[in-house]
KOLDOGU-382008 format. One line per 2 residues: number of its first residue (from 1); their letters; for each residue y, z, x of C-alpha. Coordinates in nm, 3 decimals, always signed. Example, Ala and Ser with C-alpha at 12.3 -4.5 7.8 and 13.67 -1.06 7.14 Angstrom:
REM residues 2
1) AS) -0.450 +0.780 +1.230; -0.106 +0.714 +1.367
//
This chain:
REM residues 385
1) XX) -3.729 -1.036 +0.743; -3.721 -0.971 +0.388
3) XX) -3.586 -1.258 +0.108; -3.429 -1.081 -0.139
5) XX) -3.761 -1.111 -0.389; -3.966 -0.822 -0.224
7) XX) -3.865 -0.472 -0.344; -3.672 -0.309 -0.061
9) XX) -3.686 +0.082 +0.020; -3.393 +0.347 -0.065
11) XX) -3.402 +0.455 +0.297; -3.365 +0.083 +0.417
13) XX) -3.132 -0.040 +0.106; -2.908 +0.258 +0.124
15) XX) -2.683 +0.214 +0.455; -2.448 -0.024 +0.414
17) XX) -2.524 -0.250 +0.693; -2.205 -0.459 +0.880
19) XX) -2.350 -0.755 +0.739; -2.316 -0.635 +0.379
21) XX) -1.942 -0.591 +0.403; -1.657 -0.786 +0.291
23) XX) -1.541 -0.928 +0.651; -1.876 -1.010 +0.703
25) XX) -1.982 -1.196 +0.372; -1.694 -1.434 +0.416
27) XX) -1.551 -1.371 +0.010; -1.226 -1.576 +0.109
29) XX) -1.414 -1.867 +0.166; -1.451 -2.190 -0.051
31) XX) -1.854 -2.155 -0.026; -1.881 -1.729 -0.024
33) XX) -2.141 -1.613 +0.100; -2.086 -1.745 +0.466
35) XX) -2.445 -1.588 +0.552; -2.692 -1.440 +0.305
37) XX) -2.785 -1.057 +0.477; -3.161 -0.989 +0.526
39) XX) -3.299 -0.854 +0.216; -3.089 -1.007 -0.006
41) XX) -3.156 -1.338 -0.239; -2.847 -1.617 -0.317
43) XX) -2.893 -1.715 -0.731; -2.589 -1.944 -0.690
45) XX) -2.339 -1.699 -0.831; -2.408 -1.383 -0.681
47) XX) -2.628 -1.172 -0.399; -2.961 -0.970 -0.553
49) XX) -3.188 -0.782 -0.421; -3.480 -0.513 -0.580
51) XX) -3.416 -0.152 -0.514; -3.783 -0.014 -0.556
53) XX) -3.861 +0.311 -0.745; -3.940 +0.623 -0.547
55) XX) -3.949 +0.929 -0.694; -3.902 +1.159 -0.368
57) XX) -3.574 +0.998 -0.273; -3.493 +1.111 -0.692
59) XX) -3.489 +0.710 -0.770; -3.768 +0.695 -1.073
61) XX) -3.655 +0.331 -1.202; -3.642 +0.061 -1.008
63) XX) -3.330 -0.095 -0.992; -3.187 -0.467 -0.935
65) XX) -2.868 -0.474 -0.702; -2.638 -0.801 -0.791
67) XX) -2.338 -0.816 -0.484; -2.040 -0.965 -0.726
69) XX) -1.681 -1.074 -0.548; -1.333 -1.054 -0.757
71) XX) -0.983 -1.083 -0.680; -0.790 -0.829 -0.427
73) XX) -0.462 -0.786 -0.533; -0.211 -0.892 -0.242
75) XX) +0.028 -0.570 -0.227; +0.142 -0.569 +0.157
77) XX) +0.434 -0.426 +0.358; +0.459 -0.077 +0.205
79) XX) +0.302 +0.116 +0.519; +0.284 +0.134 +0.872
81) XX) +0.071 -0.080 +1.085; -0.271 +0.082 +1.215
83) XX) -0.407 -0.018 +1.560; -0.690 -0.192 +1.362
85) XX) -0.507 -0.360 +1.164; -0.401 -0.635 +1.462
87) XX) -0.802 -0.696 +1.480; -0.864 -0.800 +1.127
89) XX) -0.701 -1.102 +1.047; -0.570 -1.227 +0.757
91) XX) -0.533 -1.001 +0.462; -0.826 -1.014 +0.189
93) XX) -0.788 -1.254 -0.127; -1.126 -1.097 -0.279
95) XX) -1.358 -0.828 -0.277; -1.680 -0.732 -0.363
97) XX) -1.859 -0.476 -0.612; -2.188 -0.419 -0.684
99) XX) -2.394 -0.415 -1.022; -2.667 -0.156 -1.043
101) XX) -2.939 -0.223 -1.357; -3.281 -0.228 -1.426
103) XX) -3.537 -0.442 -1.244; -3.794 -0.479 -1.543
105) XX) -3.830 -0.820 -1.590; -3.879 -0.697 -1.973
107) XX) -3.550 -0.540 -1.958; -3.318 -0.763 -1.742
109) XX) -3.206 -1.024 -2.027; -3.143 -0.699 -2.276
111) XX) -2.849 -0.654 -2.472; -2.627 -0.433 -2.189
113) XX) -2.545 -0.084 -2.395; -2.389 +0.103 -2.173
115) XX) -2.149 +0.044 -1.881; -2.047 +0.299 -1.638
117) XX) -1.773 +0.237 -1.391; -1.877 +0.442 -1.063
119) XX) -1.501 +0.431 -0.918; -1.521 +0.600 -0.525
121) XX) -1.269 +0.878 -0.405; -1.136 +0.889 -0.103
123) XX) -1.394 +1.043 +0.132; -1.568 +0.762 +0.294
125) XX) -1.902 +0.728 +0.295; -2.176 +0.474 +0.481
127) XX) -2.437 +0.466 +0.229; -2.510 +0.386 -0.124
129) XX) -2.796 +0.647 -0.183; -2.599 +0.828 -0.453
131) XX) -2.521 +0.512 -0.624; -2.851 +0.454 -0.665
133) XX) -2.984 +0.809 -0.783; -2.747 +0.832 -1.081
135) XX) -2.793 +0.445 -1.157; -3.190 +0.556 -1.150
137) XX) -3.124 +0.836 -1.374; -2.935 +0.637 -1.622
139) XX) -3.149 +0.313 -1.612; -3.458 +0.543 -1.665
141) XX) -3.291 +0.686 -1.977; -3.149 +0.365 -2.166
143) XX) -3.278 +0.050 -2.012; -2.977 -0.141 -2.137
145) XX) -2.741 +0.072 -1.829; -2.514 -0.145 -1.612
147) XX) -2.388 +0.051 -1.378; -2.058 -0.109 -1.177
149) XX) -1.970 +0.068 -0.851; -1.583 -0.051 -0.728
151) XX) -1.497 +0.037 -0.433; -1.146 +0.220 -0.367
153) XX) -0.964 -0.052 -0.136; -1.114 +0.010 +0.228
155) XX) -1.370 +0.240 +0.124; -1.752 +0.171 +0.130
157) XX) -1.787 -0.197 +0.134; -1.437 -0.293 +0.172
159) XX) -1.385 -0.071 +0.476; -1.412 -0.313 +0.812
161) XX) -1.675 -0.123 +0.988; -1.942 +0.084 +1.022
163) XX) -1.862 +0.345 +1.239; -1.648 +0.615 +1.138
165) XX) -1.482 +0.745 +1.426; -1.171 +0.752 +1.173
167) XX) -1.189 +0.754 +0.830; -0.971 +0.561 +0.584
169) XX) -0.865 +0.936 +0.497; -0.742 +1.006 +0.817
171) XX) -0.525 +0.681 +0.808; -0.334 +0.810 +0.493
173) XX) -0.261 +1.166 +0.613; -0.074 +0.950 +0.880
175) XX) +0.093 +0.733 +0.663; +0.126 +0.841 +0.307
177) XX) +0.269 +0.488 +0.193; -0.077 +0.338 +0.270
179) XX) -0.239 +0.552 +0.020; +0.048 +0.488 -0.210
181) XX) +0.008 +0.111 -0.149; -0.397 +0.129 -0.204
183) XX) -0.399 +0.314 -0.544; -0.129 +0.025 -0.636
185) XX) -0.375 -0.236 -0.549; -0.664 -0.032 -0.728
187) XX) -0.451 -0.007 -1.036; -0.396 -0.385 -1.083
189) XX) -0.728 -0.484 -0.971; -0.904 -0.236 -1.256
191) XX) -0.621 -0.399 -1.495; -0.791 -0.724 -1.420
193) XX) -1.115 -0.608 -1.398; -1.098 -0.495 -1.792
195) XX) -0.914 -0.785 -1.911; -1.232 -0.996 -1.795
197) XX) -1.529 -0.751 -1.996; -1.375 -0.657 -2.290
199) XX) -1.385 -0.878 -2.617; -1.129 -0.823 -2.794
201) XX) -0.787 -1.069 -2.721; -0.528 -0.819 -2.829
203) XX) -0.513 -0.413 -2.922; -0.320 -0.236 -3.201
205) XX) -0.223 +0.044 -3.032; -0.052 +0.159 -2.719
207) XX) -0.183 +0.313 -2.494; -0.041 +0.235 -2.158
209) XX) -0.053 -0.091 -1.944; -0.140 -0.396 -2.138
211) XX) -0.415 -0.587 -2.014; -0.388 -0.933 -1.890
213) XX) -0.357 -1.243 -2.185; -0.260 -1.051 -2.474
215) XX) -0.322 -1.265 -2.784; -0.445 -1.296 -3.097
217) XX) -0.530 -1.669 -3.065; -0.867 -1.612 -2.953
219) XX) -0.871 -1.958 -2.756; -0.511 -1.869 -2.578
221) XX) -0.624 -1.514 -2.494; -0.836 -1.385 -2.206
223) XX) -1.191 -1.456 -2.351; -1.109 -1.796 -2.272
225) XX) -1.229 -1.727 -1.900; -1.015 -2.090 -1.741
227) XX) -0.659 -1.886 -1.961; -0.792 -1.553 -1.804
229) XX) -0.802 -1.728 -1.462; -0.465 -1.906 -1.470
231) XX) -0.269 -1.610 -1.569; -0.407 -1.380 -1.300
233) XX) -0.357 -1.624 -1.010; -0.031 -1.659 -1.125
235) XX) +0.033 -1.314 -1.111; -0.179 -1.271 -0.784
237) XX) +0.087 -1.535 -0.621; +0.380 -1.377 -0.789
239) XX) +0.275 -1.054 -0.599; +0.185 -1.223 -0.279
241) XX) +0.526 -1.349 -0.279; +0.695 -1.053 -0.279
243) XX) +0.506 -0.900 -0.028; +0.559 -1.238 +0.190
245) XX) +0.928 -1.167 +0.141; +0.892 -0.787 +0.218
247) XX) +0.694 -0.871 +0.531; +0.905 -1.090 +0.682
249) XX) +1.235 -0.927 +0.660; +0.997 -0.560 +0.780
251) XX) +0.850 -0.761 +1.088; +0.998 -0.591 +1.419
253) XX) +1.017 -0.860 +1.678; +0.784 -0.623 +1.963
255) XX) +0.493 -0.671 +1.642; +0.356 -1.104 +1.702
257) XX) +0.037 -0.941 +1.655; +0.096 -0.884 +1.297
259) XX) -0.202 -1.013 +1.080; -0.029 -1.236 +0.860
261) XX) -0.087 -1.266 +0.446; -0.393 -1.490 +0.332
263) XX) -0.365 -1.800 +0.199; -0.379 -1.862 -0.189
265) XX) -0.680 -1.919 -0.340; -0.770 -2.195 -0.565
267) XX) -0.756 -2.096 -0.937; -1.166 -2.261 -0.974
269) XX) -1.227 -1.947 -0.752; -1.084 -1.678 -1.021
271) XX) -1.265 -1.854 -1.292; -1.589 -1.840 -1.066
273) XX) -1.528 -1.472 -1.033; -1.448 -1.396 -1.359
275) XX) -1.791 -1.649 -1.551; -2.018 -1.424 -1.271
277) XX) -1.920 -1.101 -1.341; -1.918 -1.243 -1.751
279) XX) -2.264 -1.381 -1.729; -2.415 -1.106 -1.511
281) XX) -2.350 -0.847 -1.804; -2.464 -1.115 -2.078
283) XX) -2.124 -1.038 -2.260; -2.058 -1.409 -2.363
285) XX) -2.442 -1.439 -2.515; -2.465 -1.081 -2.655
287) XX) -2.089 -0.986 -2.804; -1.825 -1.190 -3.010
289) XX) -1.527 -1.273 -2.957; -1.269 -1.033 -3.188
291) XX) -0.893 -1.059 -3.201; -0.677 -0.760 -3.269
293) XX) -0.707 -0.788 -3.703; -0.916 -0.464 -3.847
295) XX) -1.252 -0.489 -3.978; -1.384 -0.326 -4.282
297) XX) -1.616 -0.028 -4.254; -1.969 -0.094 -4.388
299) XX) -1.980 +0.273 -4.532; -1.587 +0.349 -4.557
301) XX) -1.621 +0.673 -4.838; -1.864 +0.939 -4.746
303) XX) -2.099 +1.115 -4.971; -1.856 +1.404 -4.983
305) XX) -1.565 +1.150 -5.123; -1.397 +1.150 -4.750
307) XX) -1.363 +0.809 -4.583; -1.562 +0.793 -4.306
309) XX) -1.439 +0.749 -3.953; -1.748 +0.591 -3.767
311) XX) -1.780 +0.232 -3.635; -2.011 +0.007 -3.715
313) XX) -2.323 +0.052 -3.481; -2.400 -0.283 -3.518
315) XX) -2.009 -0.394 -3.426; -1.958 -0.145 -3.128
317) XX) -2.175 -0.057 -2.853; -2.233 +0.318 -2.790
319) XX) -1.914 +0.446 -2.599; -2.013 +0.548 -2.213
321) XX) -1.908 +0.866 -2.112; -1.717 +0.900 -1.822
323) XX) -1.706 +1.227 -1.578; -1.343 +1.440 -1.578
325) XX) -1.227 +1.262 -1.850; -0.839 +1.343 -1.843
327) XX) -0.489 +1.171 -2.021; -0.143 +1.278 -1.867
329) XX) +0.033 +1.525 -2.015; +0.399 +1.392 -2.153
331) XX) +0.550 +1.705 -2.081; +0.408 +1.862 -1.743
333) XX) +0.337 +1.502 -1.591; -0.006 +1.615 -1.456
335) XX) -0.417 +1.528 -1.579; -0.546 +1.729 -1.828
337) XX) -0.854 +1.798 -1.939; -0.946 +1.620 -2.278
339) XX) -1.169 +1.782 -2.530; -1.443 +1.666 -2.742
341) XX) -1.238 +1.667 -3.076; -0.927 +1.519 -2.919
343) XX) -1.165 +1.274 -2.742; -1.304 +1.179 -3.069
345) XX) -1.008 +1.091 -3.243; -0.911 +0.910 -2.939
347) XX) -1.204 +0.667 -2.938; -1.152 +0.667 -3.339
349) XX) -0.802 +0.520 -3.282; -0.949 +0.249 -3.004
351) XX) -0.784 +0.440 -2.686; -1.113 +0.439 -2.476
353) XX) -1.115 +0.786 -2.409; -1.422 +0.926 -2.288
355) XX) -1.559 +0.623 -2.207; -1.567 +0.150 -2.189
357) XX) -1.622 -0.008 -2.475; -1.625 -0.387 -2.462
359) XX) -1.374 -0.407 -2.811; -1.220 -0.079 -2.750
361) XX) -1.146 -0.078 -2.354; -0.778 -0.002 -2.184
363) XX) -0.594 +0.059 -1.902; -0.461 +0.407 -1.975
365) XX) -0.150 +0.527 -1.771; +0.191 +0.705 -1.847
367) XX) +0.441 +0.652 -1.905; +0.407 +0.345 -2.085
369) XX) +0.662 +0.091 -2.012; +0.634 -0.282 -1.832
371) XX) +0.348 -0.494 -1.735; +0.191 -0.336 -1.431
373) XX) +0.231 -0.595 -1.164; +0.562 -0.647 -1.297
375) XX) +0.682 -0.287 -1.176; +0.523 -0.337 -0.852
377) XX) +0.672 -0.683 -0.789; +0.980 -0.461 -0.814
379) XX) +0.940 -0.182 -0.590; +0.871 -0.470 -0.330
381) XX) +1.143 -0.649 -0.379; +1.367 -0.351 -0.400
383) XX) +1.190 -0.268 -0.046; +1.298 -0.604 +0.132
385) X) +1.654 -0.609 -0.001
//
């Protein structure tokens, strides 16, 4: 039995064991983790574990694997029951993610450059060997890489089990709601996700869903992490209500065995969630906190007598590109491909596209109207009545 402090093999690090997944690491509880897995190491805030290097399974850099939980968002009693859905319980109040980054001891307190989200489709899969290749690859080329893999709701670590006799995928061709209801969930939980890592309180442009605790009072904004916490349970509860009410009133009386809605978690437990994934990524230490006002370029006239559209290096970290970047078209209503000049003059103007930057990161969708959540609350409540 290994602790968590001995480097542990691709081949024997790469399935993801029953013991690694949600249902089995006990997130909803008070105390999470209810068990610490073999291999794996408790810090007080998060799972770890060394991924050693091996160059024949294409992992040169060694890599340190953090398990991270956060907030589920409660969106229930859109689809159909599933016959394993009766043997799960309640529903989920958090889930987990894991952080991919270098295991150099001379590397691990570095300023994080570059942050790529590794978001999963919806092919399931049972092991996390590609995860760690392209973390390898990137780690290996800029020390400062944090990779974050998030898994689609009930795909890799968030699906129940570990057999496959029927994949999540097979599950939506049989009820398209549930995929509906999933990418809902995935929506707001990537809205909260960004409102925790970026660092600036409040944007000058729009670009889609706001993120949460819009302000320019940098104390009364979401880089206060107890504000940030407050104003997504309440949202979290204002969504679990709905779905209570949509639940009930969709409950056939020949269903008792429906699993019923979680309990609400303590607000300490979103601020837990939120100061982990903070101090994991060294944001509070290594960035400032920014409001929405524009800063001054250091160099803002070129040679040539143009001004100059760059950001200050020292003010920005390096934008992380992101593969099939794309931005809805207003007129056709489908993804289309962006290019490098349009790109550029997107990230010039603070949209994000192309990549996260922790002042210049947003939720992109379209068309851009209400708070997320809000519409969603909605369509629920429009669903029970």
């Amino acid at each position: 039995m290994t602790t968590g402090h001995e480097p542990v093999a691709v081949t024997k690090a790469a399935p993801i064991k029953v013991a690694e997944r949600d249902r089995e690491l006990g997130l909803d509880d008070g105390t999470w983790p209810t068990h610490v897995p073999d291999g794996w190491a408790w810090d007080g805030q998060a799972l770890t574990r060394i991924i050693a290097a091996n160059e024949a399974q294409r992992v040169p850099a060694a890599l340190q694997e953090i398990i991270l939980r956060f907030p589920s968002a409660p969106v229930h009693g859109m689809h159909r029951l599933h016959e394993h859905h009766m043997k799960l319980g309640s529903s989920e109040s958090f889930h987990s993610m894991r952080i991919l980054r270098s295991a150099d001891p001379k590397h691990r307190e570095d300023r994080v450059t570059r942050i790529f989200l590794m978001n999963t489709g919806l092919n399931e899969r049972t092991t996390m060997e590609l995860y760690y290749w392209l973390a390898s690859l990137l780690v290996q080329q800029e020390s400062g890489t944090v990779c974050v893999v998030r898994p689609f709701p009930g795909h890799l670590t968030r699906y129940p089990f570990q057999g496959l006799a029927e994949t999540p995928l097979d599950s939506y061709l049989w009820d398209g709601s549930h995929l509906f209801r999933q990418f809902l969930r995935y929506m707001l939980e990537t809205q909260w996700f960004l409102s925790a890592i970026v660092r600036r309180s409040s944007y000058r442009c729009a670009s889609g869903a706001n993120l949460l605790g819009e302000s320019d009072n940098l104390d009364q904004s979401r880089l206060n992490g107890e504000f940030l916490a407050k104003e997504m349970r309440e949202i979290w509860m204002a969504l679990c209500e709905a779905s209570r009410r949509t639940v009930d009133l969709e409950t056939p009386e020949n269903q008792p065995d429906r699993p019923p809605l979680s309990e609400p978690p303590p607000e300490q437990a979103f601020r837990d969630s939120i100061d982990a994934l903070r101090d994991v990524l060294n944001l509070e230490r290594d960035y400032k906190h920014h409001s929405g006002a524009l800063e001054p370029t250091r160099n803002p006239v070129e040679p040539n007598g143009r001004r100059a559209t760059r950001r200050r290096r020292e003010a920005f970290p390096r934008h992380v590109p992101m593969y099939g970047s794309c931005e809805w078209s207003r007129r056709s209503r489908v993804p289309r491909r962006v290019g490098p000049v349009r790109r550029r003059r997107r990230a010039a103007a603070g949209l994000g596209i192309g990549g996260f930057d922790p002042y210049r990161a947003r939720l992109l969708c379209n068309p851009p109207r209400a708070d997320s959540s809000a519409r969603v609350r909605l369509a629920l409540d429009r669903r029970s009545s």
